[in-house]
N, C-alpha and C positions, 0 to 999 in steps of 0.2 A: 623193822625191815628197811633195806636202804635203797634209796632213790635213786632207779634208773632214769629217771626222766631228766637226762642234765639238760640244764639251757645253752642253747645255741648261742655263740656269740656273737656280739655286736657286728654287721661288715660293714666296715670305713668305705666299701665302694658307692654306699647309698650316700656320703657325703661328700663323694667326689660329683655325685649324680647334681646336690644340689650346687652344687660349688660351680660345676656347667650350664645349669640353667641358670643360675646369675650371672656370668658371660656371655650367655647368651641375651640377659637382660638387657645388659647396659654397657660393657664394652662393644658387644658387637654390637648390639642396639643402637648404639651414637653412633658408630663409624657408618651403619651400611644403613639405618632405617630415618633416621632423624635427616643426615645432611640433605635430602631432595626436595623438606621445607624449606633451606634457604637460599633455594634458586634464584626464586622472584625477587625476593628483598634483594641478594648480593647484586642481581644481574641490573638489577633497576638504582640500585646505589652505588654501585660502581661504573656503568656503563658500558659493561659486558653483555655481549650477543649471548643468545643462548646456548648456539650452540659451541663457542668459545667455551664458557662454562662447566657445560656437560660434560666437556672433553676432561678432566678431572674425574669422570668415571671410568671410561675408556684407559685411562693412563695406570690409574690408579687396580683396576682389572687384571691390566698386562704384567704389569711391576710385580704384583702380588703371586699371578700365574708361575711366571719364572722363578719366583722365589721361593717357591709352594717345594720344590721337590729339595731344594737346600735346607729349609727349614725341615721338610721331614728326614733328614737323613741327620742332621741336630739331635732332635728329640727322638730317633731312634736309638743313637747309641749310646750304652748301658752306663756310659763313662759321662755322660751329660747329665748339671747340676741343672733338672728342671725347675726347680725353683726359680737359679735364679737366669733362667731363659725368658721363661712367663713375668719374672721382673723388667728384663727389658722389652718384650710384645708390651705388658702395660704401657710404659713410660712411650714409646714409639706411637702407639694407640690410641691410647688418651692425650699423654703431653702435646700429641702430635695434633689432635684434632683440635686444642686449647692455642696452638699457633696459628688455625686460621685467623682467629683476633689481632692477627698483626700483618696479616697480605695485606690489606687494605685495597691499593686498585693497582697490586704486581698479581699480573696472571700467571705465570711464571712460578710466582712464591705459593697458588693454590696447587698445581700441577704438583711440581716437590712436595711438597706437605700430604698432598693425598697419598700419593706414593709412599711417605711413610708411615702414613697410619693404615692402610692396606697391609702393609707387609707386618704391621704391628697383629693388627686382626687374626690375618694369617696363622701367625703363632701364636696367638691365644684361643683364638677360635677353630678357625675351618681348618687346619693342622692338628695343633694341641686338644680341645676338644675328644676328635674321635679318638686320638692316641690315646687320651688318659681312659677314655672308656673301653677301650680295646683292649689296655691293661689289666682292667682292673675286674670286667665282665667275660666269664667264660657260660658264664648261664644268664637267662636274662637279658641278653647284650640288648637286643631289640626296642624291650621295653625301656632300657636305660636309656640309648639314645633317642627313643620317643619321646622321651620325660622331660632332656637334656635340650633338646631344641626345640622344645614347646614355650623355654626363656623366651626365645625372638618375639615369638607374639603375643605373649602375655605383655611383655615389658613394652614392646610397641603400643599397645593401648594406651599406657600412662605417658609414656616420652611424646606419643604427636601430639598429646595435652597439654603437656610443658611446654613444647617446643614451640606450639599454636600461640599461648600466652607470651612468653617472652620475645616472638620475635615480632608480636603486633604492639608491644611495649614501648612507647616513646623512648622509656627512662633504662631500657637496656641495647637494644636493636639488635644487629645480627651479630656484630664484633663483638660485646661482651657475651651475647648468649651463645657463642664459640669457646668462650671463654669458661662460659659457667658449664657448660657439656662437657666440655675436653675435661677440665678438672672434677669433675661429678667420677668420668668413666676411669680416671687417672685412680681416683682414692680406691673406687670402689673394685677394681682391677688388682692395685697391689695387695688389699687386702686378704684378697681371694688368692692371690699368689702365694704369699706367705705364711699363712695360718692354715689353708687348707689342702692346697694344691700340693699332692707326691706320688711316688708310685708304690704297687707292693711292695712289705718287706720279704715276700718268700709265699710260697705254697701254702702255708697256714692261714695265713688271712683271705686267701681267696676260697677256701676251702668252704668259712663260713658262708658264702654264697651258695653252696651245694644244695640243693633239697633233699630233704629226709631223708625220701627213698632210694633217691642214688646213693646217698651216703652210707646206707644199710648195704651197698653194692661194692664192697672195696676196688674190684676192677674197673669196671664205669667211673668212679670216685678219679682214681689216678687219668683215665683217659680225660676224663672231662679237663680233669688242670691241666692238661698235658700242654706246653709250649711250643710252637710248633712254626716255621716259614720259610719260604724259599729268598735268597738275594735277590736281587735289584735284577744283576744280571741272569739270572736261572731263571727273572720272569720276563724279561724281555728278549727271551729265547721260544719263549710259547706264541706261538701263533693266535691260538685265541685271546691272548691277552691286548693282540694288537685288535680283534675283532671285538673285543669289551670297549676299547678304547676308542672306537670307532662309533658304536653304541653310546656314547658318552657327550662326543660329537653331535650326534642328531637330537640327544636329548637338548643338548644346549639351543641346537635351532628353532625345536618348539617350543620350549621356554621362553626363551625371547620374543617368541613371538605371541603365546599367550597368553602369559602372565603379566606382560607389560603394554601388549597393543590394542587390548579390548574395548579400554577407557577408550581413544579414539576412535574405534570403530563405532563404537556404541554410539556416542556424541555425531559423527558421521552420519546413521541412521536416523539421527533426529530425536533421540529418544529423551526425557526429560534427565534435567542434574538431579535428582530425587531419585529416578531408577539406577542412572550410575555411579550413584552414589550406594543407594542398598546392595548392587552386586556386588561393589565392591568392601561393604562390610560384610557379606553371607560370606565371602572369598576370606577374610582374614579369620574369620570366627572357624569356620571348616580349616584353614590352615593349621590354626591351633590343634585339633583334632585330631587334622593329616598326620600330624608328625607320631601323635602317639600311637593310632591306628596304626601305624605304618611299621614302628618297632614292633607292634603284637605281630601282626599280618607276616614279618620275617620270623619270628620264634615261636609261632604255632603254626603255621601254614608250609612254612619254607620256603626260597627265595624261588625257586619253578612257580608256583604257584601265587607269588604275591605278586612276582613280573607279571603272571598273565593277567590277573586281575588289576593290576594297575594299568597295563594296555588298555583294556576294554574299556575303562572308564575315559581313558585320554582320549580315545577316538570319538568317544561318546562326547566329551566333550568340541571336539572338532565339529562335529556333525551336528552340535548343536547352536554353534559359530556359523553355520553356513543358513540355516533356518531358524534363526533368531526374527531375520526383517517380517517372516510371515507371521511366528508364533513365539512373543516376547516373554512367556513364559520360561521358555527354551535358559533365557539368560540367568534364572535361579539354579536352573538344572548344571547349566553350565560352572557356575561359581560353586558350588557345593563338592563336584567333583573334580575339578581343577583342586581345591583346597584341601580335599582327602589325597589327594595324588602329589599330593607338594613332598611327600618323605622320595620320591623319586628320587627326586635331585638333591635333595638335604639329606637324608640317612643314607641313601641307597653308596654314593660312590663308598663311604668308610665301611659299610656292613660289607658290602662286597668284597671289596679288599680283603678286611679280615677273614672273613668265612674263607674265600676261593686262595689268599696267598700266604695267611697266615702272621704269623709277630715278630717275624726275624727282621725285616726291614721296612715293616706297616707304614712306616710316618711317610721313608723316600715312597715308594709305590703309590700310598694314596696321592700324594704329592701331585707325580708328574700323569695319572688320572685324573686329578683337578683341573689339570693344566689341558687336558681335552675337551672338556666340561666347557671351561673358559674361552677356549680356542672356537667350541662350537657357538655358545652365547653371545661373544662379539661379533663373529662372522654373520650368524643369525640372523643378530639386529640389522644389520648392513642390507641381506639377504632380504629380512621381508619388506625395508621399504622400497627396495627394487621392482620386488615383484609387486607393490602396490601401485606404483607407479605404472609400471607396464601391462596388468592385468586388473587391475582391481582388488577391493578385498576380499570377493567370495571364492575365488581365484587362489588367490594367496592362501584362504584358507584350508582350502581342496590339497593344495599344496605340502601345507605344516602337516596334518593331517599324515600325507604319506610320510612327512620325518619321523610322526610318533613311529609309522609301521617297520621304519629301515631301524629305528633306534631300538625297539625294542625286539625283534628279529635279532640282533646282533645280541643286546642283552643276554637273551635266553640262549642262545648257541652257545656263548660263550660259558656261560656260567653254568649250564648243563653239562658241558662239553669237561672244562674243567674239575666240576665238582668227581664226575664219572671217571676222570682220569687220577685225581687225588685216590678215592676211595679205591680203585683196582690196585694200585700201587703201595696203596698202606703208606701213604705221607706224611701222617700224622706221627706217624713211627719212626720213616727214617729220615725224617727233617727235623726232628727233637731238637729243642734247644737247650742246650744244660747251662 
């Protein structure tokens, strides 16, 4: 008798998955996670303010932002050797961050240097990244980029370890351990480039992604692969896409505000380095979590319903920012769902993208969203040492608090609004890419 049971083939998109989380390991892991250990050493061995210093984040932010929506319009089109694109994100990346070993005491040469390893990142990561999974995932998307940016914080665990050791090291300091970072993320960048990193060859190979039963479905089969998006310009004719954009904004303001401002408040309240230290490792360990929770929560829930739930917890988290001083407690509660809610702003801008615009011009679109993201997160920062200044920080927090509400208000109109307008219209259909 002969065997219907054929085996499924292999899908190359599960090695594009790992091939993401190991840039998310270690090139973005050095460029965005490692440099903020060597503040104190540079700032104290060169004789740099701090906030002189910093400004290399800032710079480096901007530079990247503007260059977010060029780089997506690169790796959008069909005629772009991504290979060897993601060869030079490496070399900018990595090479770039192995040239801090030579600023020495030109502040000048940190500024320049950031800026190109930002923009390095950029295209290997917070651009390249979702594209390649965007490509490559028409099922599944979710979980893949759950999986995909769960690198950062895995890889984070072992780089603050190295990074701990080598820069408390007489016998290296911070210029060569610039030095042995930059070329670590250089190697292990190109390699990833070359051996792993491409896109589909055709409909066949994504096909293997299908599950069973759809696949027993011949019509659902072809809709699922179906390619499908509107230009650059056909989205920035939509209304709502400026009100996502908008949405994107406010996220950026309460990010900034409480993913980075808590350590001081905390400290502020008087609380011991023991407790802000434990929030701060609940907060990384749940991060890891967030990311992949986050992709299920969009491919089994759908994005209505993971925006709401991820609302409720950000407020929750607010609200437990303002009654921390009575009930310290409060501050576990708070780190767990700050850390489940981090795919917000890490999965959420590429998911959305894809799902609401589609793959004709995914990279530019996610791009110049990025670039709102960015726009709210600098302002933010700016934003809530104002208001602490003038108010306080229970104040301030009352405050962020209504950004979660404007930000995700805007979300869900948008994306509701959208989604509703795709589906009445059959977009899927007559935006086809052949």
């Amino acid at each position: 008798m002969e065997n219907t049971n054929t085996k499924k083939p292999f899908f190359y998109g599960w090695v594009i998955v790992a091939a993401c989380m190991l840039i998310q390991a270690v090139p973005y892991g050095v460029a965005t996670n490692v440099q903020p250990q060597f503040i104190n050493f540079v700032t104290n061995g060169e004789g740099f303010t701090l906030t002189q210093f910093s400004l290399l984040f800032t710079i480096g932010t901007i530079v990247s932002a503007l260059a977010s929506p060029y780089i997506g319009k690169v790796l959008s089109d069909p005629k772009t050797n991504i290979k060897l694109v993601y060869i030079i994100g490496s070399i900018l990346c990595g090479g770039g961050f192995a040239l801090f070993s030579f600023a020495g005491g030109n502040l000048w040469a940190y500024y320049a240097i950031s800026a190109l390893v930002q923009v390095g990142t950029s295209i290997v990561s917070a651009i390249g990244v979702p594209l390649l999974l965007n490509s490559w995932f028409k099922e599944n998307k979710g979980l893949a980029m759950g999986l995909a940016f769960c690198g950062s914080g895995i890889g984070n665990i072992f780089l603050q370890q190295v990074a701990a050791r080598l820069l408390s090291n007489p016998n290296y300091g911070y210029a060569k351990a610039y030095f042995i970072f930059g070329i670590f993320s250089l190697v292990v960048s190109l390699l990833i480039s070359i051996f792993m990193v491409r896109l589909p060859k055709g409909p066949s190979e994504l096909a293997a992604n299908v599950p069973r039963n759809k696949a027993q479905q011949g019509e659902n089969t072809k809709t699922t692969l179906t390619k499908w998006g509107y230009t650059l310009k056909e989205v920035t004719k939509m209304k709502l896409f400026w009100v996502l954009a908008v949405g994107f904004i406010f996220v950026g303001f309460y990010v900034s505000g409480m993913s980075v401002q808590y350590t001081s408040y905390l400290y502020k309240l008087g609380f011991s380095a023991t407790y802000v230290a434990n929030i701060g490792s609940i907060f990384a360990f749940f991060s890891i979590l967030g990311n992949l929770c986050g992709g299920l929560f969009f491919d089994k829930l759908g994005i209505k319903k993971t925006l709401l739930l991820s609302s409720v917890m950000v407020v929750l988290c607010g609200i437990s920012l303002v009654f921390i001083p009575g009930i310290p407690a409060l501050g576990y509660l708070f780190a767990i769902l700050l850390g489940i809610t981090i795919f917000a702003y890490i999965i959420g801008p590429s998911y959305l993208t894809g799902a609401l615009f589609g793959d004709r011009e995914f990279g530019t679109i996610l791009g110049i969203v990025q670039v709102f993201f960015a726009i709210g997160y600098a302002l933010g920062t700016v934003l809530f040492g104002i208001s602490v200044d003038t108010f306080g920080y229970l104040t301030s927090w009352i405050i962020t608090t209504g950004y979660v509400v404007i930000a995700y208000v805007c979300l869900l109109i948008a994306s509701v609004g959208i989604l509703k307008y795709n589906k009445e219209n059959n977009v899927v259909e007559t935006k086809k890419i052949v």
